[in-house]
N, C-alpha and C positions, 0 to 999 in steps of 0.2 A: 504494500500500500504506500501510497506517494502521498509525503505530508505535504500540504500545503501552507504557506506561509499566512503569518498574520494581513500584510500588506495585500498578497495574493488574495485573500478571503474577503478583502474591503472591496479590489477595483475589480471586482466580479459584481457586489452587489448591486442592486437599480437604485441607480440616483448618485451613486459612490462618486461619481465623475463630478456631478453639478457640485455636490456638497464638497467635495474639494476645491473645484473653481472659487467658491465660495468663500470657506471658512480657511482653507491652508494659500490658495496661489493668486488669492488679490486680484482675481479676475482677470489674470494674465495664462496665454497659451500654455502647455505645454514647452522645454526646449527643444522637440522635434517638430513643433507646431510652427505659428508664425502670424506678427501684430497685423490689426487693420486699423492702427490709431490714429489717420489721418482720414478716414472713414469714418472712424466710432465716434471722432472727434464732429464732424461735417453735418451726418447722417440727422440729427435733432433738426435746425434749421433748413436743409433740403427738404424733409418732410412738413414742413410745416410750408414750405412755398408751394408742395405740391398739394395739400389739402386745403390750400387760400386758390389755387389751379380749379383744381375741381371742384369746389363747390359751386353749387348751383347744377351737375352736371348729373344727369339721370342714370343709371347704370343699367336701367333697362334696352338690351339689343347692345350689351358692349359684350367684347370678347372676350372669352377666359384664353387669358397670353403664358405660356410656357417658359420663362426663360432662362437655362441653364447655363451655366458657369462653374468654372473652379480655379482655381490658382490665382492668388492673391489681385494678381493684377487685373483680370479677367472677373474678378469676382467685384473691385469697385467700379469696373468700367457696366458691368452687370447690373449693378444698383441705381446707377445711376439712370442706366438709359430704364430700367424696372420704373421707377418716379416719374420718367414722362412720360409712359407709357398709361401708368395709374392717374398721371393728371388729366388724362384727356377721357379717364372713365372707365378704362376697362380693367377686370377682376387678373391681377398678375400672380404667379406663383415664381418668386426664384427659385429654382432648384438649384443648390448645391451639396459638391462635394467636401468634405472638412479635411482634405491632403492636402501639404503644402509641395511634392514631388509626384512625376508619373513615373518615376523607376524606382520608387520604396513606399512598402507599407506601413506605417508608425502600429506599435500597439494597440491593442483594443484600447488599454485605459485612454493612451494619448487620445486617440480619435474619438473617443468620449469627450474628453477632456475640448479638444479643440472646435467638435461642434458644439460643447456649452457654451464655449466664448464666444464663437460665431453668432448663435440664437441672441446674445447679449448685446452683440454689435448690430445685430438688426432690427434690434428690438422696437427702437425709434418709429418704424417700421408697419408696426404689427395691425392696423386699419386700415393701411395702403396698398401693401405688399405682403403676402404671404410666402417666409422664408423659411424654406424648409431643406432637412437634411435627405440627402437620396443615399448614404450609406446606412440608414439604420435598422433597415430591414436587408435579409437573405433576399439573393436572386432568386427567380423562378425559374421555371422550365420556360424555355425560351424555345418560337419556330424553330423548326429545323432548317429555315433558309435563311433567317436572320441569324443564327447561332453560325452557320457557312461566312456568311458577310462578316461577323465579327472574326472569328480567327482569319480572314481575311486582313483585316483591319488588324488587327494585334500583331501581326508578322510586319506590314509597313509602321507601327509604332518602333517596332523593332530598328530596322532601318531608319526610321528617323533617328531614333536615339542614340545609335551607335554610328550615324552618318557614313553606311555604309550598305549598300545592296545585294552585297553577296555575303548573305548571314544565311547560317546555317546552325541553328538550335540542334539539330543531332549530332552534331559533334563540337559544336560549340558552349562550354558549358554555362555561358555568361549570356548567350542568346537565349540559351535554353529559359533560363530561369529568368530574365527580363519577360521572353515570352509569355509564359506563364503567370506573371506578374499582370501581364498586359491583359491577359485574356481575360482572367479572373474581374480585373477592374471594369475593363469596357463590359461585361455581362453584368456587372453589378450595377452600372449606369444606365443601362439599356431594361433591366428590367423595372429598372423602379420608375425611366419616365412610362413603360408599357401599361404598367399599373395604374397609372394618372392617365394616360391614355384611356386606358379601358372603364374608369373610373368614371369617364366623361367631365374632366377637368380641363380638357386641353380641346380649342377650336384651334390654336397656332400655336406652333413654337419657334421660338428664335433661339439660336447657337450659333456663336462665334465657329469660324474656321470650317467645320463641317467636312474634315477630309483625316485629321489624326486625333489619338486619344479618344479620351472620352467622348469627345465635341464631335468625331465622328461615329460612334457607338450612338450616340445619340440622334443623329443626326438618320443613321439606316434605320433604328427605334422608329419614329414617328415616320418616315418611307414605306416602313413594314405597314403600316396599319393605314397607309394615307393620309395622315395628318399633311397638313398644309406647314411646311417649314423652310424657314429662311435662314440661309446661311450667312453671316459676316466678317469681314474682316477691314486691314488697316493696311495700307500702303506706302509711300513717301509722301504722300499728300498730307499737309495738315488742314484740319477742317471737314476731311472728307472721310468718306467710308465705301468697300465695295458691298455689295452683298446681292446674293442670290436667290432666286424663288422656285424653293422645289428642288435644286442643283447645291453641288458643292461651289461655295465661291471661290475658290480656288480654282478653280477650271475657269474662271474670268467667259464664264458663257457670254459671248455680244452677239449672240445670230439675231435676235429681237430687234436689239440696238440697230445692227449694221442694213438689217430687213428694212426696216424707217428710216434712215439716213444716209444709207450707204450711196445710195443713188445720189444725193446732194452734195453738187459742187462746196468747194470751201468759198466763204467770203474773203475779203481781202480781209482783214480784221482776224478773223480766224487764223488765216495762213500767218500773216504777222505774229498774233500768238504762238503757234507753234514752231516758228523759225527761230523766236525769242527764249523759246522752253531747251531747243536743240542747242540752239548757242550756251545757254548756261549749264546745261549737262556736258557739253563738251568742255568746258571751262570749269567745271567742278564747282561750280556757284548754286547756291541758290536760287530759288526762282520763285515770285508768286506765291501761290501754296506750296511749294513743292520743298520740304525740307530735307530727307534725306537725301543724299546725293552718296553713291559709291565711289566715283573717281576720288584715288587720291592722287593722281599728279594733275598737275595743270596742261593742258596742252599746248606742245613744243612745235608743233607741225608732223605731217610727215614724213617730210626729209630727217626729220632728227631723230625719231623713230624709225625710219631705214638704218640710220647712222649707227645707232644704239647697238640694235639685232644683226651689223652686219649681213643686210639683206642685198642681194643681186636686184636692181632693178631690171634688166631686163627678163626678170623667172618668173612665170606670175605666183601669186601669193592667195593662200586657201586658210581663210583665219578661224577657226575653232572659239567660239564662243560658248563654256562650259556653264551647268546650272551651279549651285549650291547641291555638294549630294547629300541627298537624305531631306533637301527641302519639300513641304508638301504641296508646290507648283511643280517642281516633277514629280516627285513621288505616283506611281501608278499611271503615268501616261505614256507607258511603250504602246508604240504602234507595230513595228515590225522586228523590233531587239528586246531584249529582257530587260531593258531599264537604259536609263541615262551612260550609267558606268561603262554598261556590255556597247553601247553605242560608242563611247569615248575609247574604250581600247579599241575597237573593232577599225574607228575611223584611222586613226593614229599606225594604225597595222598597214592598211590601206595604201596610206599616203608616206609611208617610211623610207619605203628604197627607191622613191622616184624623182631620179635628179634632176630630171626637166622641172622642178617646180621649190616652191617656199611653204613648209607650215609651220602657223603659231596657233601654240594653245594658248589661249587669255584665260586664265582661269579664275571663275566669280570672283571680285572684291570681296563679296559676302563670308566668302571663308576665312577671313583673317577671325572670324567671328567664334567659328569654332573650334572644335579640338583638332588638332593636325591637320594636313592637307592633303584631304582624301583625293581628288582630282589629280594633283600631282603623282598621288600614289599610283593611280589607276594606270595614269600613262607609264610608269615608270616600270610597274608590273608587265604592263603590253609588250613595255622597248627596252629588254635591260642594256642595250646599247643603244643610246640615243643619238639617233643619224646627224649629222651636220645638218643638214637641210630641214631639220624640224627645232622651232624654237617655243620654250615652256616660257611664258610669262604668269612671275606668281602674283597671288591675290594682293600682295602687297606693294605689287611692281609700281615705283611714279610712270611707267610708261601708259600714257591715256587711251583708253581704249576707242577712243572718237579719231585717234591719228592710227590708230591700225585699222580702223572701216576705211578712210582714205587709203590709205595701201590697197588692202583687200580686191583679187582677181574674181575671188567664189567665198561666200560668207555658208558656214555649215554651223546650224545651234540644233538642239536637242527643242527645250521651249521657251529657252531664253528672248526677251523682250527687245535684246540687242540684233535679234534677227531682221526685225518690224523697222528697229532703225538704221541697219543695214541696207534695206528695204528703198526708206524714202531718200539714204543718201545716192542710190543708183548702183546697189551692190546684187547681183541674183546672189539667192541666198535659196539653201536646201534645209526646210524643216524638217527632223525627223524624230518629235514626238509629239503628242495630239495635246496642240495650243491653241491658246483663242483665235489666233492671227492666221492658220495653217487653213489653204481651200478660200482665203478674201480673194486670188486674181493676182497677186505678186509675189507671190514666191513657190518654188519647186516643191512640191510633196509627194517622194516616195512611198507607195504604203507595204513594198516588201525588201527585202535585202539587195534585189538585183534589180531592182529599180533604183535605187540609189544607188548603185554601182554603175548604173549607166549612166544617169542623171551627173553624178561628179564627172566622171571622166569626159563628156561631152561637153561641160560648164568651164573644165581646166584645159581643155585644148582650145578652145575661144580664141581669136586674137586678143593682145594686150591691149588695156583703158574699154573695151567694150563696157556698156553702161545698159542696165535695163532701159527698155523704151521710156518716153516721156509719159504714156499714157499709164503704164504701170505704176511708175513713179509718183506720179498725182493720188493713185488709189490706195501708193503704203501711204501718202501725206495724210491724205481724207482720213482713212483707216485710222491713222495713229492718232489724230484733233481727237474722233471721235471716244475712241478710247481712255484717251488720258483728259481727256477734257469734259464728256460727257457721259462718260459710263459713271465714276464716282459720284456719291451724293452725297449732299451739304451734311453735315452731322459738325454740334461744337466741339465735342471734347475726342482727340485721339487717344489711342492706348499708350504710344510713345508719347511720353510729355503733358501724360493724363493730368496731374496736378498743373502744371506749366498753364497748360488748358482754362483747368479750373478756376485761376486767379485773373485769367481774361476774363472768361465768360461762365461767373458763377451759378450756378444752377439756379439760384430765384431771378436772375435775371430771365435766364433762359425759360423758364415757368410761366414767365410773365406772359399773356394775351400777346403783345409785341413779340416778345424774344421767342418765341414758341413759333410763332406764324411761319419762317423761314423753313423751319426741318418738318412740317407739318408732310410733305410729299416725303420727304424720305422715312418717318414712323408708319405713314399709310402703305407704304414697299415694304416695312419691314415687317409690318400685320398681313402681308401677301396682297394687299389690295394690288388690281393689273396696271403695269406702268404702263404709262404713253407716253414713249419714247420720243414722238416728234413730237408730242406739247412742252417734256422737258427740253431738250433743246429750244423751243422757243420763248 
């Protein structure tokens, strides 16, 4: 018989968790857990602009809204949009989870522990918003075709988290048991929103991301059952937001968009804007709403970029623009290869021993971000002798990647965005994995191996300075306005610089009759009401 500990015998019993939050830890997390004290601090007076919002405002015919979150930062951006959501009348549930990690489980006590302090930080809350824990009950028996899509989904968590694609859980013993971590999780999240589902609590749901983790567990959940759900996310843009109806947004779905616009000429006004957007991404500036910028050199031209790479100008030159691996903009969009990676060695293999020509791999800025340089890995794994004629440029290079699209004979990306601008600077360019931009009318899309085998080699015998026609060229310009310029929607406060945000445009402001009216179309897309893409444009 196995004795149990006095302490053991306490954070087993019901309530053991609260009554320590309580009496022993000053209403502070757990140290596995993690603060939301510029939340808990906030939360009092947002509610109260959102119940001075809504009064007067009938709840009869408002929605029951869905809206899940976890992970700290995710969970105040959660709250917040939860309050104007409630201010405009309809009956909210946050659902969260009390993890402050998706590759560890804390303790039962902890997770006791850390949803008491959550339930306290939302408490502000509790007329407006109902905040509730989706770990406190056991999973169910879950579809058998949704139980498929999630270990589907838990193997790309996998990859994400280890930003890698060729993971293999049977013999790997750290995939293994991520895996397993993963599955267990996303089934725990998926049944408890199916319960609320089935409960008839949920006419929509909104979920950030909609493509990894939970937020995609979630996200197949309410697809299994038909619920009406929106998927969103955050871009470089400050002010704006993407987000999806029905779709992951991740997948940047514009057939809608491009269906209503596409046909329309740019104004002059328009193309000015977007010349001005071009200019300061190539220059590493800022722009307008546009704060992140990846460039970190400035551009030199490129002659000095020839200069640098010791490149042959008379060789033409085939530039590899790589994703982020393990991002969930590639993540799962092989068309005719096993993923990004199998694409990047495969090309690299391709293009190795042919001395008629120049390759550079640019490999994302985004990776200085994470752990190692899986992209450099990949090539290096393909070529352990790497040819003179192939040049790696890493994520940290100051060499600009707007002065190697100048160079560039044949631009080849996976689903990178630099293909699109590739594109409108007069570069053909060969997509080969399924992007928003892949099938608009300017660029090459193989959908098997030997068609991309032909498609390069017929793009790299070209004569040299050959430029896409002029009419193509207009349609990546159109394409690209419309995308970056009218696909996102106004939203005040982003995830990056969420507080930053906040002290602009503080949420009683934004409550207000006035400050409300502007994102009033973007709350109506986010509750699935049908856009009208050529109204917003105009």
């Amino acid at each position: 018989m196995v004795r149990r500990s006095a302490a053991d015998v306490f954070q087993s019993l019901p309530w053991s968790a609260e009554l320590y939050q309580r009496l022993r830890a000053d209403g502070q997390p757990p140290a596995a857990g993690y603060h939301l004290d510029r939340l808990a601090a906030a939360l009092p007076k947002w509610a109260a602009a959102a119940r001075h919002a809504r009064a007067g405002r009938a709840e009869h015919g408002s929605r029951r809204v869905l809206v899940f979150a976890y992970l700290s930062w995710w969970l105040e951006h959660a709250a917040s949009l939860s309050l104007l959501l409630a201010a405009l009348g309809h009956r909210v549930h946050l659902v969260y989870l009390p993890f402050r990690r998706w590759t560890e489980d804390p303790g039962a006590f902890d997770r006791r522990r850390q949803a008491a302090y959550l339930r306290g930080v939302f408490q502000p809350l509790d007329d407006l918003v109902a905040a509730v824990d989706a770990s406190s009950r056991s999973p169910g028996l879950l579809p058998a075709d949704l139980d498929q899509g999630l270990a589907h989904q838990s193997l790309l968590d996998v990859q994400y988290t280890l930003q890698r694609e060729d993971v293999d859980p049977e013999s790997d013993p750290i995939a293994a048991s991520l895996l397993a971590l993963r599955q267990r999780r996303n089934r725990l999240a998926a049944s408890d929103v199916l319960r609320r589902i089935d409960a008839g609590q949920v006419d929509t749901l909104i979920v950030p991301n909609g493509s990894i983790l939970e937020f995609g567990a979630v996200y197949r959940a309410a697809r299994s059952r038909g619920i009406p759900v929106t998927t969103y996310e955050f871009g470089e843009q400050r002010q704006r937001l993407w987000l999806g109806q029905n779709v992951q947004v991740m997948r940047q779905e514009t057939d809608d968009l491009w269906h209503a616009r596409g046909s329309t000429p740019l104004t002059a006004s328009e193309r000015a804007a977007l010349e001005a957007m071009y200019t300061a991404r190539r220059a590493g500036n800022a722009w307008a709403h546009f704060a992140r910028q990846w460039q970190a050199g400035i551009s030199q031209g490129a002659a000095a970029a020839r200069d640098r790479l010791g490149l042959d100008p008379g060789k033409p030159i085939v530039l590899i623009c790589t994703n982020v691996v393990g991002d969930s903009l590639a993540l799962d969009r092989q068309v005719f290869t096993r993923g990004m990676a199998d694409w990047l060695a495969d090309t690299v293999r391709r293009l190795a021993g042919r001395e008629e020509l120049q390759t550079i791999v640019r490999v994302h800025p985004g990776e200085i971000l994470g752990a190692g340089h899986p992209s450099q890995d990949i090539v290096r794994a393909a070529l352990p002798q790497v040819p003179p004629g192939l040049h790696l440029v890493a994520p940290d290079s100051s060499i600009n990647t707007y002065d190697l699209i100048e160079l560039a004979h044949v631009g080849v990306v996976y689903t990178s965005t630099v293909g699109l601008e590739m594109a409108m600077a007069g570069v053909p360019v060969i997509v080969t994995g399924a992007t928003h931009y892949r099938g608009r009318g300017f660029t090459h899309d193989p959908a098997s191996a030997r068609q991309y085998s032909e498609m390069l080699d017929r793009l790299v015998a070209d004569p040299l300075g050959r430029r896409l026609p002029d009419q193509q060229i207009e349609l990546a310009q159109r394409y690209a306005y419309r995308f970056f310029f009218e696909y996102p929607f106004p939203y005040p406060w982003h995830l990056i610089g969420f507080w930053d945000d906040i002290e602009r445009r503080p949420p009683p402001d934004v409550l207000s009759a006035a400050g409300l009216e502007p994102y009033r179309p973007t709350l109506e897309a986010l509750l699935g009401e049908p856009i009208d893409w050529a109204r917003r444009a105009s």
